[in-house]
N, C-alpha and C positions, 0 to 999 in steps of 0.2 A: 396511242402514242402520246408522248409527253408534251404541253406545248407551253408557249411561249407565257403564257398567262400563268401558268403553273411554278414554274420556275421563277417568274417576278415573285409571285406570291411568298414562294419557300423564300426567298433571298430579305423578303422585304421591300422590293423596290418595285418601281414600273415596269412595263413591259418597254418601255423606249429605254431605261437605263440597261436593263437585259440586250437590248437589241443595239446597242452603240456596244454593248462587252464583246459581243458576238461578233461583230464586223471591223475591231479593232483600234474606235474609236479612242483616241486618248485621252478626251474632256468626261473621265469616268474618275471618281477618287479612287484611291485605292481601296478604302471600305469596302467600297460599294462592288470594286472588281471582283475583291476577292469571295464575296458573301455570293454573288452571283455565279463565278466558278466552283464553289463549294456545291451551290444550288443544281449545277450544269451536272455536275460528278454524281450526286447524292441522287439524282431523278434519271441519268444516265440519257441525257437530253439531247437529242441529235436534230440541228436543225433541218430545213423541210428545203432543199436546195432549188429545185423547180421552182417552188414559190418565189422562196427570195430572187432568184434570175429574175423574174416575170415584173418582180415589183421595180427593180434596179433595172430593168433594162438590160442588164449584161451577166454573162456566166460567171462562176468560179475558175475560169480555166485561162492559162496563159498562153501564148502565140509563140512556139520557138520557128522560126526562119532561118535555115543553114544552106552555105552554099555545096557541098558536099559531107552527106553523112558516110562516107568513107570513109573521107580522112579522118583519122584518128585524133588529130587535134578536137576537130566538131563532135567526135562520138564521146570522147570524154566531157567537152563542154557540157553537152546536151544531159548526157548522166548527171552533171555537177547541179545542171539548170534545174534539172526532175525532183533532185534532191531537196535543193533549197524551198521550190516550190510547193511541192508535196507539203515540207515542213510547215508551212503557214496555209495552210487550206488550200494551195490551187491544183488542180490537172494542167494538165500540158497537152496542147496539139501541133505535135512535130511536121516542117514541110520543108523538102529538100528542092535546091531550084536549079543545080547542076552552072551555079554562076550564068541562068539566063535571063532576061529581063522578065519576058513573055510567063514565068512559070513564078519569079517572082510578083506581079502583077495580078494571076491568077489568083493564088494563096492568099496575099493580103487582103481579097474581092472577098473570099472565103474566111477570112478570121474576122473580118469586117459583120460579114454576114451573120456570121456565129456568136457578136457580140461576147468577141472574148473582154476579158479585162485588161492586159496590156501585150504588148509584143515585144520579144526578142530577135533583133533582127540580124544577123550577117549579111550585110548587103550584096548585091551582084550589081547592082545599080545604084551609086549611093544618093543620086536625083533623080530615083524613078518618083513622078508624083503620085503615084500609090502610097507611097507611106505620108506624104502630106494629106492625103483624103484618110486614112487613118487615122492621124493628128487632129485632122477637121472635128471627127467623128468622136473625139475626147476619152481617144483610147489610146494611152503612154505609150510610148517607143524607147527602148534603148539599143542603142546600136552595141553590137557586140562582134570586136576582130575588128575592125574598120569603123569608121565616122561614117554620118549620113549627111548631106546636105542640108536639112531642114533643120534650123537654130532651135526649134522646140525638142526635139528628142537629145537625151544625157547620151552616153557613152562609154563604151569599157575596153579599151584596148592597150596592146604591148609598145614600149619602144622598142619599135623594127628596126629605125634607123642608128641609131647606138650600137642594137645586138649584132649587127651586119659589119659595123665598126667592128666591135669587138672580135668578131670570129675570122675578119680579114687579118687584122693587127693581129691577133694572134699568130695567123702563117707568117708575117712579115716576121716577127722576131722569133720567130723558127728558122730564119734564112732565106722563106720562100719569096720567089723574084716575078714568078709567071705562075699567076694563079688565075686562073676561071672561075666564072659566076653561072652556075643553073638557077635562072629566077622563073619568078610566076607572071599572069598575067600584068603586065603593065598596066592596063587599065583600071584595075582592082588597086585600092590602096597600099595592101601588104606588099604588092609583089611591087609596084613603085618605090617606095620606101625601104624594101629591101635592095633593091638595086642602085639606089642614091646612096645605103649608106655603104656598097660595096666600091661603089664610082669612086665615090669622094675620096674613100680612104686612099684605096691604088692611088689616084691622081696626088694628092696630098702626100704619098711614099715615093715620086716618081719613078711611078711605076702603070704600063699600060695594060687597061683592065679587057679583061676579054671575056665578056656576057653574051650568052645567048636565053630564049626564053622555053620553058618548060611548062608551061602552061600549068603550074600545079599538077601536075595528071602525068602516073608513072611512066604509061607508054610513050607519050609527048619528052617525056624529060629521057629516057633512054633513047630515044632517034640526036634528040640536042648534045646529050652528052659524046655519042660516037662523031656526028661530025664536027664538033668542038675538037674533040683527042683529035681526029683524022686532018683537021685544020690547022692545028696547035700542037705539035709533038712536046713542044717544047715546055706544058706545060707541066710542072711539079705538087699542083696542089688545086683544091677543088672546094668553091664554096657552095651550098646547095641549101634553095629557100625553102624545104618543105620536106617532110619525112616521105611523103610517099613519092617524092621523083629522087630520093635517097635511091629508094630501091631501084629506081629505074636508071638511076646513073652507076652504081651497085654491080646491077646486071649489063652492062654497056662496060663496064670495067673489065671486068673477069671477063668478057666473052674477048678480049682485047687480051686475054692475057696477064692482064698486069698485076699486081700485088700492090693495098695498102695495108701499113702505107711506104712500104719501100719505095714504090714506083708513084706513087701520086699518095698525097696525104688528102685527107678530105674533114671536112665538118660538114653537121646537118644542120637547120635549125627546126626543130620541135626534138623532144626526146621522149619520142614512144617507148616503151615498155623493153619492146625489142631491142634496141640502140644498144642495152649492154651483153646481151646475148649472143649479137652476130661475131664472129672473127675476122679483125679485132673489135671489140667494142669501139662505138663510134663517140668524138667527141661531136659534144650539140650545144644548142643553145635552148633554154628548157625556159619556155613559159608558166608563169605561175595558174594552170587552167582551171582548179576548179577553186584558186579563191578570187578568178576574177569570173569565172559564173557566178557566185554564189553572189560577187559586188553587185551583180547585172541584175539579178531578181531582187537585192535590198533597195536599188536606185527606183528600181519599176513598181515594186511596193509600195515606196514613199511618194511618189506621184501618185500614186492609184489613190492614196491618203490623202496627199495635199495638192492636190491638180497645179496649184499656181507657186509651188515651191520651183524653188532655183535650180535649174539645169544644171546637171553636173557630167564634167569629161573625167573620167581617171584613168591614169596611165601607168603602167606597169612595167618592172624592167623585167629582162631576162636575164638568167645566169647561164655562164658560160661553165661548162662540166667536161674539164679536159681529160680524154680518155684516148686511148694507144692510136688512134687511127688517124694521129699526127704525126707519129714517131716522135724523135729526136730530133734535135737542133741541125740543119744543113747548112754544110760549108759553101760558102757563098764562090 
């Protein structure tokens, strides 16, 4: 095998100049970068990764943490996350926590252990002090879909409460007067946030909002949306915070009978794949997912580089993609 000494030599340079090109450092001129990548290509030089862990204390590999790999939102993240990571040298070890503290707790004990290099995390608990003993331990966090508690880790998430404006005020200037909310966990940020910005709007339209919660979780959101309808006849239109209690409010419809959107219009928000497949296609609210994964591994990168660089929040909107499962404008 080719080593490290080999390659200085061909390039000209040291074996520390070779080995700051190799781990990304940037106090490399460009000369020297590119004589050394010539040298990497030309000797077909692959470095020794076990070693290097052993010497760094920590792996190649990055920590993704999702609260459910179901929903489709997270499996496309995770994809995005793979991608970006793979691209700059990392592995990835995926851990689903089903939004529990206990399992998120675990996994972080486990990526801790494994000395990965940073974590991506979707909280289920956004002050579990698990991820503060992971910050202890000088391994980056960004929170990803929700904020975390702990002022040391960056962040990547949507404005929830705008898109929830937005897809309410949409039904209002359709006509609609009694509209429902299927939200997600209140305790979880999205599903708070989604439900303030549906509050606010109705109250602000004078108009009275009538939320129940869906737990994110199909089954959970179709028992909510029957006895919402069974509660509510009166209602004409239907907001829903998550593609998969979509389906469950979906199947809670039609088993009722009804037709959208003649009988009940509805929006989703995420716009899975499906959204324009089903009849009719569903208007959604479509987060921008895999170029705010791809932000989540350049944030986690740049820490990994510069440990005491500035925390960064970014926030992303959603677009609102109106498609038939509003219908038309209703006579008030």
């Amino acid at each position: 095998m080719t080593t490290i000494q080999e390659v200085a030599k061909r390039a000209g340079v040291s074996s520390a100049t070779v080995s700051r090109v190799l781990n990304g450092n940037s106090r490399v001129s460009p000369a020297n970068r590119d004589r050394v990548q010539a040298a990497v290509a030309e000797l077909a030089y692959r470095p020794n990764r076990v070693a290097r862990s052993l010497r760094r204390q920590q792996t190649e590999t990055i920590g993704i943490v999702v609260s459910d790999i179901e929903n489709p939102h997270f499996t496309q993240a995770v994809r995005a996350i793979e991608d970006a990571a793979y691209s700059r040298g990392f592995r990835v070890l995926l851990c689903n926590t089903d939004e529990t503290l206990q399992k998120q707790q675990d996994y972080l004990g486990i990526l801790e252990a494994e000395r990965v290099s940073g974590v991506i995390l979707a909280p289920a608990d956004p002050d579990d002090q698990a991820i503060s003993q992971v910050l202890d331990f000088n391994m980056p966090v960004v929170a990803f879909d929700r904020r975390v508690g702990d002022a040391r880790a960056s962040s990547v998430t949507a404005d929830n409460v705008k898109a929830v404006h937005l897809a309410t005020r949409h039904l209002i200037d359709l006509g609609h007067r009694h509209i429902g909310f299927i939200g997600g966990m209140p305790r979880i940020q999205t599903g708070a946030d989604r439900l303030r910005g549906y509050t606010e709007t109705m109250e602000s339209a004078g108009l009275t909002p009538l939320a129940t919660s869906g737990d994110f979780r199909l089954g959970v959101a179709e028992a909510a949306t029957e006895q919402l309808l069974q509660e509510h006849p009166e209602l004409t239109a239907l907001v829903i915070a998550n593609n998969l209690m979509t389906i469950g409010a979906l199947r809670s419809i039609r088993a009722r009978g009804l037709r959208v959107p003649d009988d009940l219009a509805l929006v989703s928000i995420d716009d899975p794949f499906w959204a324009e497949l089903v009849d009719p296609p569903l208007t959604t609210l479509a987060q921008p997912v895999r170029t705010m994964a791809t932000t989540a591994v350049e944030l986690l990168t740049d820490r990994m580089r510069e440990p005491d660089s500035e925390v960064r929040h970014m926030v992303f909107p959603f677009e609102l993609r109106v498609r038939q499962s509003c219908g038309m404008k209703q006579h008030e």
